[in-house]
C-alpha positions as CSV (number, residue, x, y, z in Angstrom):
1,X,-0.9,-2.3,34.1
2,X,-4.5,-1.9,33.1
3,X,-5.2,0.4,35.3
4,X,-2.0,3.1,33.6
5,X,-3.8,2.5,30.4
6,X,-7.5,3.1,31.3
7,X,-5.9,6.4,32.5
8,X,-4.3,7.1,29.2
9,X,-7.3,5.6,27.5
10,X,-9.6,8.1,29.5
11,X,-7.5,10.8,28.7
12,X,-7.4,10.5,25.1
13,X,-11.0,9.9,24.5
14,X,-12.2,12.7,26.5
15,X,-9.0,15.2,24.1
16,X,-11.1,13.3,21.4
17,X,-14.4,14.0,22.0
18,X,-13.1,17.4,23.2
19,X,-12.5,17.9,19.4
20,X,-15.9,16.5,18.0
21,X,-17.7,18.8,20.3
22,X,-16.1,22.0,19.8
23,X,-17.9,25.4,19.8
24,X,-15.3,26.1,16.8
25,X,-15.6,25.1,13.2
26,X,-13.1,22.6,12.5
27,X,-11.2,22.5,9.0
28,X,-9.7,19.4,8.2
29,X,-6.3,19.1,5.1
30,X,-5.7,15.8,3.8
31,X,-2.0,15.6,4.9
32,X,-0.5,12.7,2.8
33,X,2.2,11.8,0.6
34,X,0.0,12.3,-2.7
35,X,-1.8,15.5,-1.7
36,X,1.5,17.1,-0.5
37,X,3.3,16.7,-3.9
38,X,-0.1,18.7,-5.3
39,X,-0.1,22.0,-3.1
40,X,-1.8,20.4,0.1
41,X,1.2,22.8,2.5
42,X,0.2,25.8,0.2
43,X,-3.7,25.4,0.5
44,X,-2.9,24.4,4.4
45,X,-1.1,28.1,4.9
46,X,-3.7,29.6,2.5
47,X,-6.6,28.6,4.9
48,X,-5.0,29.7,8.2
49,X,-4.2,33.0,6.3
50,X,-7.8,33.1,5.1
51,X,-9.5,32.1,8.9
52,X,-7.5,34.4,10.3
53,X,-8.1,37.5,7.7
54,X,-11.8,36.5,8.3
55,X,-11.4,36.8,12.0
56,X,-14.0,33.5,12.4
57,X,-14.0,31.4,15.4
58,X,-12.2,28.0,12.8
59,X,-9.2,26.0,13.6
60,X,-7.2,24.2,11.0
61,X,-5.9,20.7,11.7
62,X,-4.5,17.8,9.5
63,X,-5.1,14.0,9.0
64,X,-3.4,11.7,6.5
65,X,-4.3,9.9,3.0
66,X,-8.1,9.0,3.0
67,X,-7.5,7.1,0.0
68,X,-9.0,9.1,-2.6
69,X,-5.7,11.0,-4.1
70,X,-8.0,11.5,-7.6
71,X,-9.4,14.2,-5.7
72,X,-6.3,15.4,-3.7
73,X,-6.0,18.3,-2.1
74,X,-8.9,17.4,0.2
75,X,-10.1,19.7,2.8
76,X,-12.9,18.7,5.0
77,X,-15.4,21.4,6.6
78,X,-16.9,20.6,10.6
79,X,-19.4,23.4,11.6
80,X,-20.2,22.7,15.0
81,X,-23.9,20.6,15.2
82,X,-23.9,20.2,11.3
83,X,-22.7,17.3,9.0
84,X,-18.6,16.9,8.2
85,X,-18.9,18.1,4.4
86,X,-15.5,17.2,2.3
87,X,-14.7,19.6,-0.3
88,X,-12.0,18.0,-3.4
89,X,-9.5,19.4,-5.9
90,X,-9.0,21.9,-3.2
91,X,-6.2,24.8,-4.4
92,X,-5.1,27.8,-3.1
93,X,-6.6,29.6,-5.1
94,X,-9.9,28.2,-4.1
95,X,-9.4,28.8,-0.5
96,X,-10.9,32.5,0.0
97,X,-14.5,31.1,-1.4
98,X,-14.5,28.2,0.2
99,X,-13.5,30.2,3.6
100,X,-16.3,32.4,2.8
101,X,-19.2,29.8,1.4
102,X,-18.2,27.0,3.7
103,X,-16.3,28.5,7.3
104,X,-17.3,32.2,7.6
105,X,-21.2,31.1,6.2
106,X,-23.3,28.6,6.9
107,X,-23.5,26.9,3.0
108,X,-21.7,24.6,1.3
109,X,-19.1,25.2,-1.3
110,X,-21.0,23.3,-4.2
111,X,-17.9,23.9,-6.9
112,X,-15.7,21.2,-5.0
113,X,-18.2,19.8,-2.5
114,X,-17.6,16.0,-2.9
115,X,-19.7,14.2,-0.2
116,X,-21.4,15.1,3.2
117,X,-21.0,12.6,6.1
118,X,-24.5,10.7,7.1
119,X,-26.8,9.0,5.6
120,X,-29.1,11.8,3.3
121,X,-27.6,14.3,0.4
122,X,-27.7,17.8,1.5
123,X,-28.3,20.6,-0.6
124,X,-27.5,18.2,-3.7
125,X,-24.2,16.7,-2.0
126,X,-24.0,12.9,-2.0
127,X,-23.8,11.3,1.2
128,X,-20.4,10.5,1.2
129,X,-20.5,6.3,1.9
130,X,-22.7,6.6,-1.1
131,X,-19.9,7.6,-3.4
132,X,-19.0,5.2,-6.2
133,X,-15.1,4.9,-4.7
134,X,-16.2,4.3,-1.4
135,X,-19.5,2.6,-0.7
136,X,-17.4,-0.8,-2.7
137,X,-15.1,-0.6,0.4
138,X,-14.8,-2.7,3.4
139,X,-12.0,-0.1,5.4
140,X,-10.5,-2.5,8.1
141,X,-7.1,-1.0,7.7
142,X,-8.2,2.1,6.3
143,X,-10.9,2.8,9.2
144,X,-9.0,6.1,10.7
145,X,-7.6,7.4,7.3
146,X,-9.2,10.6,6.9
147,X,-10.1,10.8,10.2
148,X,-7.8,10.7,12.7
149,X,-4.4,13.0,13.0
150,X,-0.9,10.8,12.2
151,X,1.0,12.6,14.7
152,X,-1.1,11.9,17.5
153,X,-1.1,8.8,19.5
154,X,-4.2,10.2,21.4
155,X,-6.2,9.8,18.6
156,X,-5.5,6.2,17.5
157,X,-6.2,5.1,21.3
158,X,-9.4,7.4,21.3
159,X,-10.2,5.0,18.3
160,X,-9.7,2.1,19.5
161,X,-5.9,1.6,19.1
162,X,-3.5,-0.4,21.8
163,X,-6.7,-2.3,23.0
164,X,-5.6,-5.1,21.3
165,X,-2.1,-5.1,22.8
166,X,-3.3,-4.5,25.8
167,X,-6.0,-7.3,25.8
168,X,-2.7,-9.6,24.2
169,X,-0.6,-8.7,27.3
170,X,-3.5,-9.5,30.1
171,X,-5.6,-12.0,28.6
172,X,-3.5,-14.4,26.0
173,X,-0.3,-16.5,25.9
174,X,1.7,-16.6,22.7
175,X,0.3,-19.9,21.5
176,X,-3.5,-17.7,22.0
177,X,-2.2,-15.0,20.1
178,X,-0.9,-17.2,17.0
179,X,-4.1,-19.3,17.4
180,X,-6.3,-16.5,16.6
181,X,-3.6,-15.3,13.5
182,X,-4.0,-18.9,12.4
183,X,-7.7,-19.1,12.8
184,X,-7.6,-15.3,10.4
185,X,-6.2,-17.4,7.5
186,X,-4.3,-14.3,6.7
187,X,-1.5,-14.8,3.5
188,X,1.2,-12.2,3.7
189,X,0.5,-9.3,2.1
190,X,4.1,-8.4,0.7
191,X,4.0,-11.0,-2.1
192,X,4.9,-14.1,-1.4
193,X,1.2,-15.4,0.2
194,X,2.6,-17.5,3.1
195,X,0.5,-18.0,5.5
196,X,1.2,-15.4,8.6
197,X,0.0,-17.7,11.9
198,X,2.3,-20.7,10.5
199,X,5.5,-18.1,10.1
200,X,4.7,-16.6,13.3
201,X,4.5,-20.5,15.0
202,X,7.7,-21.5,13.2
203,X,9.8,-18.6,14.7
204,X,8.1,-18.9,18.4
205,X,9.1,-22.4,18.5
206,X,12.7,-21.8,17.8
207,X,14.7,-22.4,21.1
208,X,17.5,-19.1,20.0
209,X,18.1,-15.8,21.1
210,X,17.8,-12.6,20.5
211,X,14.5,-13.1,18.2
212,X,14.0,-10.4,15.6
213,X,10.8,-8.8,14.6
214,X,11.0,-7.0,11.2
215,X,9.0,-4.5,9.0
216,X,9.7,-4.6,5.1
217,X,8.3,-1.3,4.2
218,X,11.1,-0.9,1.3
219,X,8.3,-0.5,-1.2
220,X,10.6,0.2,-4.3
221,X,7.9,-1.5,-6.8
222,X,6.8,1.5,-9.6
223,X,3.5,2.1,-9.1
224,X,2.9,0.3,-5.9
225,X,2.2,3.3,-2.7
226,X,0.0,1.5,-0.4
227,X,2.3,0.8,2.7
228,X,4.0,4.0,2.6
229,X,0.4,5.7,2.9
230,X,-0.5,3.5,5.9
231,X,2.6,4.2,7.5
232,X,1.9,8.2,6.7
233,X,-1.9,7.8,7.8
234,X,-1.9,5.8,10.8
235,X,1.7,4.6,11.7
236,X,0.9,3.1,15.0
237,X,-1.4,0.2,13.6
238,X,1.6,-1.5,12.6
239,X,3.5,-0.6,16.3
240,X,1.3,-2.2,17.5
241,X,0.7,-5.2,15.3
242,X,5.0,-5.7,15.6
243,X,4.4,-5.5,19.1
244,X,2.0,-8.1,19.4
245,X,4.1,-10.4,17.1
246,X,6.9,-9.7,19.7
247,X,4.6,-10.7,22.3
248,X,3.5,-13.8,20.7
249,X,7.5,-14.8,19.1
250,X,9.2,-14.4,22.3
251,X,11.2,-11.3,21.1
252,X,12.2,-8.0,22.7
253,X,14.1,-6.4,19.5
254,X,12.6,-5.2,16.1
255,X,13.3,-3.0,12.8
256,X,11.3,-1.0,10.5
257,X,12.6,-1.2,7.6
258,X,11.6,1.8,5.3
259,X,12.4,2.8,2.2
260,X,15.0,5.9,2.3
261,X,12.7,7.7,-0.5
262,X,9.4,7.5,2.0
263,X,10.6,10.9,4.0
264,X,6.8,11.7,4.9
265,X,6.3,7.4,5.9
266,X,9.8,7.9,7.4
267,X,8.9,11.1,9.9
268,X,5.6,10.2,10.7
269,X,7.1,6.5,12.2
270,X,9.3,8.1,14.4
271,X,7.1,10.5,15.7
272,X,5.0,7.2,16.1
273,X,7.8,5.2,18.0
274,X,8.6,8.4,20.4
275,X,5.4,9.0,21.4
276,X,4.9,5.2,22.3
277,X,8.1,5.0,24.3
278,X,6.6,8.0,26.3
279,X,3.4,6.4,26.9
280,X,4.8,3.1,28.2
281,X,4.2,1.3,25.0
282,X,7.9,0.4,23.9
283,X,10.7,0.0,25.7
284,X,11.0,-1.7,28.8
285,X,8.4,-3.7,30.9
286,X,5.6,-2.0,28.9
287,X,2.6,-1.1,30.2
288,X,4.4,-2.6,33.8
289,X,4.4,-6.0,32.4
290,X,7.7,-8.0,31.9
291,X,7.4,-7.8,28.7
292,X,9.8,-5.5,26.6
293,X,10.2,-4.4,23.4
294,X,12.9,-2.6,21.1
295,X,11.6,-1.3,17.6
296,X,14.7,0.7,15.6
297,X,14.2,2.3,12.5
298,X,16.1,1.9,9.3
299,X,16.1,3.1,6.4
300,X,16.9,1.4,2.7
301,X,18.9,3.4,-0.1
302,X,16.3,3.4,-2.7
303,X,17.2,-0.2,-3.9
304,X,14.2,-2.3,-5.5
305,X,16.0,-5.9,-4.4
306,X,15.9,-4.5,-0.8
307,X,12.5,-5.9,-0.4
308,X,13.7,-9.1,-0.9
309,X,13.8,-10.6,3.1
310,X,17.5,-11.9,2.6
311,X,19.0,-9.0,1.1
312,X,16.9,-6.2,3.2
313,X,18.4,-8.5,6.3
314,X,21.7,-8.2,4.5
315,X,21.1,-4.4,4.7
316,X,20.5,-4.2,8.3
317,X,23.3,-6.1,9.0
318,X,25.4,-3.3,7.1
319,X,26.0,-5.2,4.2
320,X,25.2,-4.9,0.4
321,X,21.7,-6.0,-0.4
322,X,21.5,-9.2,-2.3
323,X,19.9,-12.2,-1.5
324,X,21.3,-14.8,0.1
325,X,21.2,-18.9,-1.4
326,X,18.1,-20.3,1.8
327,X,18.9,-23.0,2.7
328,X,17.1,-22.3,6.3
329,X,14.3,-20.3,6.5
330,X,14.8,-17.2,8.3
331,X,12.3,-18.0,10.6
332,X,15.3,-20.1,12.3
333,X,18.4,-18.4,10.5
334,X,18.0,-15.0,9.7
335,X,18.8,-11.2,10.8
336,X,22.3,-12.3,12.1
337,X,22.1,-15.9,11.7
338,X,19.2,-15.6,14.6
339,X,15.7,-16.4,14.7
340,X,13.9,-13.5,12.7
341,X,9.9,-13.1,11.7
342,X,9.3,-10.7,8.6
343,X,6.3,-9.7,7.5
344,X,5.2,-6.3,5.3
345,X,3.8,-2.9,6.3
346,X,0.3,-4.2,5.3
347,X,0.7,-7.4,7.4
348,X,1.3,-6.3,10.8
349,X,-1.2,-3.5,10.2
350,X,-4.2,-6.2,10.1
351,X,-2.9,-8.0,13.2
352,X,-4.5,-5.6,15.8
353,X,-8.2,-5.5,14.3
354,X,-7.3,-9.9,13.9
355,X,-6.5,-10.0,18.1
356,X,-9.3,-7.4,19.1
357,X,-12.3,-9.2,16.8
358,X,-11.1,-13.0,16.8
359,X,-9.7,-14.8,13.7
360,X,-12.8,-16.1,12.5
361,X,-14.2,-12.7,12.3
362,X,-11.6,-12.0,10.2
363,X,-11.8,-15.8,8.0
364,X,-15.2,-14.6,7.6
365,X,-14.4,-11.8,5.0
366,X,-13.2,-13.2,1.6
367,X,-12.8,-16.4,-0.8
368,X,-11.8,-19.4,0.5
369,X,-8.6,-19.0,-1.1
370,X,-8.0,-15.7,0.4
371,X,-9.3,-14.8,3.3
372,X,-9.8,-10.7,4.5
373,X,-9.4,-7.1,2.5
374,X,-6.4,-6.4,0.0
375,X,-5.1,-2.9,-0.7
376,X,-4.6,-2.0,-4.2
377,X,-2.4,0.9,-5.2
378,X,-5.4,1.8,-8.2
379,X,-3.3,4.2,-11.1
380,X,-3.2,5.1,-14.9
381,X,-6.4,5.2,-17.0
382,X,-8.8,4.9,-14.8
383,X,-10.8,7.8,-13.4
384,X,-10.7,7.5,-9.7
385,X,-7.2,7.0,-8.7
386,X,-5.9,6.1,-5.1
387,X,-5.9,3.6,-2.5
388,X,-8.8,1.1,-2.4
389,X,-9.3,-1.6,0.3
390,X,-12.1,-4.3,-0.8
391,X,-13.0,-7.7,0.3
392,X,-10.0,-10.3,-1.2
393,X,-11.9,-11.8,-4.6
394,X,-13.5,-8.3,-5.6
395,X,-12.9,-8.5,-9.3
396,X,-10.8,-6.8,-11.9
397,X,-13.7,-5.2,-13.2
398,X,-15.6,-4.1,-10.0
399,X,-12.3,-2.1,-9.3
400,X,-11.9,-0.6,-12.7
401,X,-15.7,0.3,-13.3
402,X,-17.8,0.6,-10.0
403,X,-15.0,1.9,-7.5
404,X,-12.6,3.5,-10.3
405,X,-15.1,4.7,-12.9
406,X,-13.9,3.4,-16.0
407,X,-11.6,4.4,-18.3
408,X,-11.1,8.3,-19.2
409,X,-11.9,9.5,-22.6
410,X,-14.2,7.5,-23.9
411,X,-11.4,4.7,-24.2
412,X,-11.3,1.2,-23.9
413,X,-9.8,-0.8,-21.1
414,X,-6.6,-3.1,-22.6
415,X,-4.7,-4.5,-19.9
416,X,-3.7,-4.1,-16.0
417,X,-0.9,-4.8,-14.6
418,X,-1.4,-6.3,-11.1
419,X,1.7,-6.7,-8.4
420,X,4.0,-4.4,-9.7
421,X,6.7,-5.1,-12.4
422,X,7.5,-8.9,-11.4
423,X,3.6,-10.1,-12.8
424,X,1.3,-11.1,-15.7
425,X,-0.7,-8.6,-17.4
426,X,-4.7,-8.9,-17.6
427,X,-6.4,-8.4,-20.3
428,X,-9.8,-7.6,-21.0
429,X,-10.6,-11.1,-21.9
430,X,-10.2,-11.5,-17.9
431,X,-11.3,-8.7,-16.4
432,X,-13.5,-10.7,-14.6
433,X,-11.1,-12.4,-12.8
434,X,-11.3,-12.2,-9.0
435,X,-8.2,-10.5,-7.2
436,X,-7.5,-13.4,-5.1
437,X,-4.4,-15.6,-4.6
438,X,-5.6,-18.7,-6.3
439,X,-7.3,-17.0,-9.6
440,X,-4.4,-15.0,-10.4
441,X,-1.8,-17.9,-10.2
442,X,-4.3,-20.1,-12.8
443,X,-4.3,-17.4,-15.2
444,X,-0.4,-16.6,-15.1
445,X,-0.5,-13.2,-12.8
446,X,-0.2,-12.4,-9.2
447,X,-2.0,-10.1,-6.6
448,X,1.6,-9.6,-5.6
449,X,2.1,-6.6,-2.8
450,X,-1.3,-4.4,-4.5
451,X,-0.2,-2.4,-7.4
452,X,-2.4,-2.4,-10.5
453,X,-1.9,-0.4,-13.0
454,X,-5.0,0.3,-15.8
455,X,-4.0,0.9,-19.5
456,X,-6.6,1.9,-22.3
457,X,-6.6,1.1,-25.9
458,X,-3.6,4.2,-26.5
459,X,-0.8,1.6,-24.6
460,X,1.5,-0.3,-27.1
461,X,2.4,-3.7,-25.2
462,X,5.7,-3.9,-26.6
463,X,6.5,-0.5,-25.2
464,X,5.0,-1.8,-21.5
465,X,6.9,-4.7,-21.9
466,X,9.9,-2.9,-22.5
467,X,9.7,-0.6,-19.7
468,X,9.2,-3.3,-17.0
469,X,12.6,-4.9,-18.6
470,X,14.0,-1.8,-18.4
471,X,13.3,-1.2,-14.5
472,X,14.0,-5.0,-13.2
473,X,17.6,-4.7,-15.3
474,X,18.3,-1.5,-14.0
475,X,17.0,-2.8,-10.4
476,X,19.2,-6.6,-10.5
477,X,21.6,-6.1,-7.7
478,X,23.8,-8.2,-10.0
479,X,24.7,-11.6,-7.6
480,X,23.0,-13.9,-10.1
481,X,24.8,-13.6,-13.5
482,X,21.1,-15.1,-15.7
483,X,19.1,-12.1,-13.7
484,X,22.1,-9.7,-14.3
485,X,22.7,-10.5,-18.0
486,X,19.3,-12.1,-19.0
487,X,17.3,-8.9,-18.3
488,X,19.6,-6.8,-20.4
489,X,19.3,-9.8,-23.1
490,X,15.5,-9.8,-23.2
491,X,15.2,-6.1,-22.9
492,X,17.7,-6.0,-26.2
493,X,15.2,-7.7,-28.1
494,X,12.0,-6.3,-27.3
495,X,14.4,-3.4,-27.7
496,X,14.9,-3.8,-31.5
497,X,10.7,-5.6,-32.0
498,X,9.8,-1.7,-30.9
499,X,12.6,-0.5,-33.4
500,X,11.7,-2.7,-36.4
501,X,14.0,-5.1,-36.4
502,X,12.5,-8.2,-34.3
503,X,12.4,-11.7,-35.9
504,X,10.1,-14.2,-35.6
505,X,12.4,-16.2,-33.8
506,X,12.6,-13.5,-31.0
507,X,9.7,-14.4,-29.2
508,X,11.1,-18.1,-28.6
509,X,14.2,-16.7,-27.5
510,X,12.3,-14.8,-24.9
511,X,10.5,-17.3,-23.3
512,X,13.6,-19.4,-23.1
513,X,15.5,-16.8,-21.6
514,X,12.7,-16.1,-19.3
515,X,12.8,-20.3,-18.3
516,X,16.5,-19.8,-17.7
517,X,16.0,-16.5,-15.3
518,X,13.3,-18.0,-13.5
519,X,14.7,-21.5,-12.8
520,X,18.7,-20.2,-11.8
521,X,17.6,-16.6,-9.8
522,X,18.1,-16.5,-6.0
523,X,15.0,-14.4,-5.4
524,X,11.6,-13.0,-7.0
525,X,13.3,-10.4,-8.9
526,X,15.1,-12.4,-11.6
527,X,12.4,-15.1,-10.9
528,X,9.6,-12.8,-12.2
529,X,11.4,-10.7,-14.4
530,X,10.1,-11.7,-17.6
531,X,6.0,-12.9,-16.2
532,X,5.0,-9.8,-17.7
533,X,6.4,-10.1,-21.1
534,X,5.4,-13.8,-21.8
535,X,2.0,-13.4,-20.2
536,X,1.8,-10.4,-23.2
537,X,3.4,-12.7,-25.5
538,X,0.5,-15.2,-24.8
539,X,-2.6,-12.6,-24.4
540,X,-1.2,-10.1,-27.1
541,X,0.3,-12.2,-29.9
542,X,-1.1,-10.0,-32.7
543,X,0.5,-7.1,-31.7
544,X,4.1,-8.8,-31.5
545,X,2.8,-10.0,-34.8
546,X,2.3,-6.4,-36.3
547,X,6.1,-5.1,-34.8
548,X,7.9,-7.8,-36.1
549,X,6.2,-8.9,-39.2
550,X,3.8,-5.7,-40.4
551,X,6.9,-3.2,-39.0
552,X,4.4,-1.2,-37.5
553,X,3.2,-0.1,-34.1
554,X,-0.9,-0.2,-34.1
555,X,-0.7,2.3,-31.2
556,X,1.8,4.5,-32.8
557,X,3.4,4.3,-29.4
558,X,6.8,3.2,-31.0
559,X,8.5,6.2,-33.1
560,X,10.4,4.0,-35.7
561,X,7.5,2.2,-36.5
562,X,4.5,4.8,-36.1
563,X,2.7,6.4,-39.1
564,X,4.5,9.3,-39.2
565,X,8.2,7.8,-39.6
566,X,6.6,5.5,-42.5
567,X,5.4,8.7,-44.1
568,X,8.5,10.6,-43.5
């Protein structure tokens, strides 16, 4: 067994440094999800068209999201013996003087240049750990985006990758392996913060079979792209954290579950899952161990209640997503009444760097209260967009100002909205609030699955409020009559505050409704569907004030009560 993968190992590292040594000149396109929808194909074509007009000794190759989709379509330059040099905002119309400055010469192309890897500035180009959105980073999960190729399996094990399976298989038992995810501390990153190593022990200690072995990468929340970018930029981390989960559970069946709408996420996995059946990795007796594995993928129909672990179980099973009433946790009853561990895209993706460095290594970044790195999905007004990973208690403010670079404009920073449409806003009052489990629960939010969403002073909170409503009634699958009808109810009144003709007495209605919604709803949906509008309620009462009372919009956000329709 270790013997077959020292060969593979062998064989990938030397492919690997093959590449980092190469007499040619290697330029590298930022292949994900986000630089895709802005031209990254077209400025892909554009610089095989342009290396091959040139007729210079340059090969083109791709690698996934690095994180930094602000400056998307990114293109990084590799002249043999000198610094990597990444160039950003990359078009095709760029491409001949970049191919000119950067390939073809020996400069660098200062119009886009964005950083140079190492630790001194070149010609005026930062070093590129030195940028504002990076150097705030700890990349534990993010550690090959940008730098190794998605499709190929070669380059994960080059960089480490199956070591930890492979040291799982030969030198733990299960109870080692959930020791060490225990010792890690690690809260599940899809949401609900239960602890991973005690979910893990619960389902190995289950005398049943089959054992399932899920993957929720539905990822339906607005704003909220973090685990389809992992599962674009460097799918076989979370193979092989599901396989060591398997390992450690007792099961030899799994799904990935991934949301029908992820096409990139959904192609990159399989290519991920063939390759690792051909290299011994999946399948039966893997690696020659009697230990085997099945991982299937499938994929959800777009529906936001999916997500929920009953009703994406539900869908596997070939039934309607909706939650089910728990009155076992699935840990003992759950993908066809059997004993079933889910945990998210984000989850299983930490596991392999957990096993390979020990838990306490990984206990040893964080708060007490949350232990480890936290992807955010960072959007709106804020300069840097993208994907940040930081040390769990990093604060509001340290993401919006020293990684994201404040607000565009000249503007002011209002809110955020962390966790996706099913949590309390922030506002600048708390800004210095850590993003940690604890912290956010005392103040009436949630880290939830790592959206957040920045607003400036130009966002009406009414209108935010609104549009949350609007998705999680659209989004109820409809079991629970209060989630079904009490969105639509407290989306009708904030419905007529933005059209002039709230009452006083509305806001009371909605936090009773929201009581109602919370305390009779089956699952986190309905639960949370109103947190953001009474954490506004609470943190923005002058504004409700001013729509219901003043009959105007201070933002001018809201057209019946802007300026212009009280002049018309």
């Amino acid at each position: 067994m270790a013997e077959d993968f020292e060969i593979i190992k062998r064989r990938a590292q030397a492919a690997w440094l093959g590449k980092l040594n190469s007499n040619a000149t290697r330029v590298i396109v930022g292949m994900g999800g986000c630089s895709i929808a802005v031209g990254a194909s077209s400025v892909k074509q554009a610089l095989e068209r342009e290396i091959k007009r040139a007729g210079t000794n340059a090969v083109v190759e791709k690698t996934g999201c690095n994180g930094m989709c602000h400056k998307e379509v990114l293109v990084d330059v590799v002249k043999p013996g000198k610094p990597r040099v990444s160039y950003g905002n990359v078009t095709p119309a760029a491409v001949p003087s970049l191919v000119r400055e950067a390939v073809v010469g020996d400069g660098i192309f200062k119009d886009l240049a964005v950083g140079v890897d190492g630790s001194e500035a070149i010609d005026g180009v930062a070093p590129y750990a030195e940028l504002p959105f990076i150097k705030h980073q700890q990349r534990i999960l993010t550690r090959n985006w940008g730098v190794i190729d998605p499709d190929s399996i070669d380059d994960y094990i080059a960089n480490g990758g199956y070591a930890a399976l492979v040291k799982a298989l030969r030198e733990m038992k299960p109870e080692d392996i959930i020791g060490e995810v225990k010792k890690s501390n690690m809260l599940g990153r899809g949401g609900a913060a239960f602890p991973t190593g005690e979910k893990w022990d619960s389902c190995r200690k289950v005398n049943d079979y089959p054992k399932y072995v899920i993957c929720n990468g539905e990822e339906g929340e607005p704003a909220i792209f973090k685990d389809r970018r992992l599962l674009e930029a460097d799918p076989h981390s979370v193979i092989e954290g599901m396989l060591i989960c398997a390992l450690a559970i007792g099961s030899d069946r799994g799904y990935m579950y991934i949301g029908g709408e992820h096409l990139l996420a959904i192609e990159r996995t399989q290519r991920a899952l063939k390759q690792a059946e051909e290299y011994g990795l999946l399948g039966k007796n893997i690696l020659g161990s009697d230990f085997s594995f099945k991982l299937t993928i499938r994929k959800g129909a777009g529906s936001y209640a999916c997500g929920e672990s009953s009703a994406l179980m539900s869908s596997i099973e070939g039934k309607r997503a909706m939650p089910r009433v728990k009155l076992v946790r699935s840990t003992e009853r759950g993908l066809w009444a059997k004993p079933t561990n889910m945990n998210n895209v984000e989850s299983y993706a930490n596991i392999p760097q957990i096993i390979d460095k020990g838990g306490d290594w990984y206990a040893g970044i964080g708060t007490e209260t949350g232990k480890g790195t936290k992807l955010f999905a960072l959007s709106g007004n804020v300069v840097n967009t993208g994907l940040v990973e930081v040390p769990i208690g990093t604060t509001l403010r340290q993401l919006v100002y020293d990684i994201g670079d404040g607000i565009p404009n000249g503007k002011g920073f209002k809110v955020a909205q962390p966790g996706g449409p099913s949590g309390g806003c922030l506002p600048a009052s708390l800004i210095d609030t850590p993003m940690d489990f604890k912290p956010l629960q005392k103040v009436g939010s949630t880290m939830g699955s790592g959206g957040l969403v920045i607003m400036d002073d130009d966002a009406c909170i009414i209108d935010l409020a609104k549009w949350f409503l609007d998705f999680d009634r659209e989004e109820s699958c409809g079991r629970c009559t209060s989630c079904r009808i009490g969105s639509q109810r407290m989306y009708d009144i904030l419905d007529a505050i933005s059209n002039g003709d709230g009452r006083p007495s509305d806001l009371e209605m909605l936090e009773i409704l929201d009581e109602t919604v919370r305390e009779t709803s089956l699952c986190g949906l309905g639960q949370a569907a109103a947190m953001f509008t009474v954490s506004t309620i609470r943190h923005f009462p002058e504004e409700y004030h001013a729509h219901i009372v003043e009959k105007r919009c201070p933002t001018n956000v809201c057209p019946a009560l802007s300026r212009e329709a009280s002049r018309a």
